[in-house]
Steps between C-alpha positions, in 0.01 A plus 500: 500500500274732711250449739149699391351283760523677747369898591755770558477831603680828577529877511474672188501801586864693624550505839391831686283730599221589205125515447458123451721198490411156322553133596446302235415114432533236226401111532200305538440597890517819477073527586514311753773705644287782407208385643681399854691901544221730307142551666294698248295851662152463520445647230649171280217319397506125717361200384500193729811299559857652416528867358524476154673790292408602188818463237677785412324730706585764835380369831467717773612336891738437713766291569457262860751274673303149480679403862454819680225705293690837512389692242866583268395749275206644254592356163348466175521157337503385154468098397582429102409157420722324221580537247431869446770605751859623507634124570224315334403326828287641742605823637435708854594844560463700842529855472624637878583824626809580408790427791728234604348336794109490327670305195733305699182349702316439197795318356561319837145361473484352176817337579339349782189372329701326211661703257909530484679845399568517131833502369596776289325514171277210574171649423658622200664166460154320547381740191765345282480130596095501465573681174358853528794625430820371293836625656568789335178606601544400863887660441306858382270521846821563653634757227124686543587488877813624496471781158649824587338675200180551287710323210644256721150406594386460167759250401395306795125488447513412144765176604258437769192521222681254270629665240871382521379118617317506174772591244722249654215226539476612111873472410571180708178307315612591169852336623282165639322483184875490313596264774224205479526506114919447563418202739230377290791461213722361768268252631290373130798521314333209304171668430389732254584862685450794277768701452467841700780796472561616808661809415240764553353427848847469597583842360184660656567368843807626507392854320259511820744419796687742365259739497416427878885515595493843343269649720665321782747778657191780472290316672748380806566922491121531580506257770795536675624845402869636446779675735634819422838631704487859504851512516782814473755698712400684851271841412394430167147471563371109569302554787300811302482322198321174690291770645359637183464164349290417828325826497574493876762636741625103567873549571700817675661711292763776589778689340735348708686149304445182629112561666404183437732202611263239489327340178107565466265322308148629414290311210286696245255408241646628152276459235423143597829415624549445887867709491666477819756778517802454745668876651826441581781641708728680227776275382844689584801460749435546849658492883172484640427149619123529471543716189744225345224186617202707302718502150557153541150441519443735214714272312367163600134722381662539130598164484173327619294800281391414100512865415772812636402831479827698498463868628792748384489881598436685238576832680857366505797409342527094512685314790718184495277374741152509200796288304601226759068476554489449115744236499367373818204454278605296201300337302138538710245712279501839601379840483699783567287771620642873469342661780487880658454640137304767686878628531740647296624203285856458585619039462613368170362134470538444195820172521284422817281143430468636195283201359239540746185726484523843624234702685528848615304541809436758798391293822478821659220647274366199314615636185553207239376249769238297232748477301740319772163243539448447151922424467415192799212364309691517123788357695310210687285393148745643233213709346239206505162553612287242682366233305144430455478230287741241677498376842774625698704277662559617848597214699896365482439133543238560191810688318754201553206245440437697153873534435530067499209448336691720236812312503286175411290607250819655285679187597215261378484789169854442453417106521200486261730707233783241502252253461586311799317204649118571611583426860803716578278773386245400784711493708577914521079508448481286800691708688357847304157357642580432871695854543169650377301325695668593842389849415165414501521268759423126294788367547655698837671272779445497814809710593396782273165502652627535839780746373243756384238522741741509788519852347127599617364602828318306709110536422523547112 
């Protein structure tokens, strides 16, 4: 299905200027390649024949042209012999200066002595086919890559440790131990098979894919983070409250309505949760054409965002415009966030989304402010706290692979209680089995494969 055959290589590190830059090699030429670019200082111990590097260690030299001998750059040089390497085959890495043009040479060079640019994910793909890793360990590398907060993080290095692979390797061997005694019935049905009740693992591997499924939507909050509009009519105080939930002076603020026409997005860490909050253009009629184009974007923002933070004035009496925004609204969970209480109290809010939580607030002064943050977070988990004692599920193709698995196992629960025939119940365990499995990779096609790591960069 894929060629390990041959030895690939690429950048791995982003392209730009920086202290060093790293092209990196997987395959079974990758010394020779090495030993062809990479002439060791003198102070690199030499025995005679070919220079021979010690695994897994720094070596100090530089990198030469074979044709033309021009020295390329000072490097250090690391060879990993498998299988103790990232891709379980044997591994180079060149550490350059950081820049374009010394990496691009380096590249250019192992391309010309044999290797071929990796495709995206390959390395990490390599890791997965030689069985380092199973796929929702190769799947986390890219959530540890991309995680936007210290919780985020987290979730991703315990998926990449194993910790999720192994309750579902648990669950889905509990469901092929149910499944060969159900063929064995189907296929002896003249022998002496002892009779086995099925009931209980059946009940405990659904009682644990339901367990997973209900960590599923914290965990996709920790990896990909939620929206929140900040959304209200002209002059009631947006722009100053995403400043004081920035702690920064991001967006202009001014007493005169409609400063900002323009949405602006700006993503902070809230207790864990990558929030990225959206200032918009206040929502109210305008002749302005540029004034007019910002409130539609404000309310393509409110439609696209998971969470609206409606700002009324409290200084003043309520508008028509705070009730078209509400309706404008509908049904998206909200917060509507009294601000300028540093002024004499003046709206009535009471009929105003009155099912919604209220928080009093002063963007100007900060006054009330934690209590606005700790609002988002009860409002994103509903008052739950992070779990330690089940994996989260942070990935969306694990969530829908968990959510059919469900449907099987109830299905083949459902079967067993109406005493149907042995193999219509294997049939939903059949299926319970292979869903599982294309979380951890068993029993993934080729399609999938290419699917996900298409997602990587090149080099990882």
């Amino acid at each position: 299905m894929y060629s390990l055959d041959d030895t690939i290589t690429a950048v791995s590190t982003p392209i730009g200027e920086g202290g060093i830059g790293i092209v990196k090699m997987s395959g079974p030429e990758v010394l020779p390649i090495l030993q062809r670019v990479f002439v060791p200082s003198e102070g690199e111990s030499r025995e005679p024949g070919p220079w021979q590097p010690t695994s897994h260690r720094l070596h100090h030299g530089h990198i030469i042209d074979p044709d033309s001998q021009e020295v390329v750059d000072e490097v250090l040089a690391s060879y990993m012999k498998a299988p103790h390497t990232y891709t379980r085959q044997d591994v180079v890495e060149i550490n350059c200066h950081g820049g374009i043009v010394p990496l691009r040479r380096v590249l250019e060079l192992t391309l010309r002595q044999g290797a071929r640019l990796a495709s995206p994910g390959e390395m990490t793909l390599r890791a997965f086919i030689l069985g380092r890793l199973d796929l929702a360990q190769a799947e986390a590398v890219l959530d540890v890559v991309r995680a936007k907060t210290e919780a985020g993080l987290r979730v991703a290095v315990e998926q990449l440790g194993g910790r999720l692979s192994k309750e579902i390797r648990e669950v889905r061997a509990g469901l092929v131990d149910v499944l060969a005694y159900l063929e064995a019935t189907i296929d002896f049905t003249e022998d002496e098979i002892p009779e086995r009740d099925i009931t209980a693992p059946l009940q405990e591997a659904r009682r644990r894919i339901e367990e997973l499924l209900s960590s599923a939507n914290q965990g996709m909050i920790y990896r990909q983070g939620i929206r929140a509009a900040i959304v209200g009519r002209p002059n009631v105080g947006k722009s100053s409250l995403l400043n004081s939930l920035l702690r920064t002076s991001r967006a202009i603020v001014t007493p005169v309505p409609g400063t900002t026409r323009d949405t602006l997005e700006e993503t902070i860490n809230l207790q864990g949760i990558p929030l990225t909050l959206v200032d918009t253009a206040g929502i109210a009629e305008s002749e302005d054409l540029v004034e007019r184009l910002g409130i539609e974007r404000s309310r393509q923002a409110l439609s696209r965002a998971d969470l609206a933070l409606m700002l009324v004035d409290a200084s003043e009496p309520l508008q028509e415009a705070d009730r078209q925004i509400a309706e404008l609204i509908g049904n998206k969970p909200t917060i509507l966030v009294i601000n300028k209480i540093d002024l004499p109290a003046v709206a009535v809010v009471d009929d105003l989304l009155s099912t919604v939580k209220r928080v009093r607030v002063s963007a100007l002064t900060q006054e009330e402010l934690k209590g606005l943050e700790e609002a988002i977070v009860e409002a994103v988990f509903s008052g739950q706290v992070m779990a330690s004692d089940v994996p989260l599920v942070n990935n969306p193709r694990h969530k829908e692979a968990l959510q059919g698995a469900l449907e099987h196992v109830r299905a083949a629960e459902e079967a067993n209680q109406r005493k149907m025939p042995a193999d219509f119940i294997a049939i939903d365990l059949t299926a319970a089995v292979n869903v599982l499995g294309e979380i951890t990779g068993e029993t993934a096609t080729e399609d999938l494969l290419e699917i996900i790591f298409s997602e990587f960069c090149v080099g990882k």
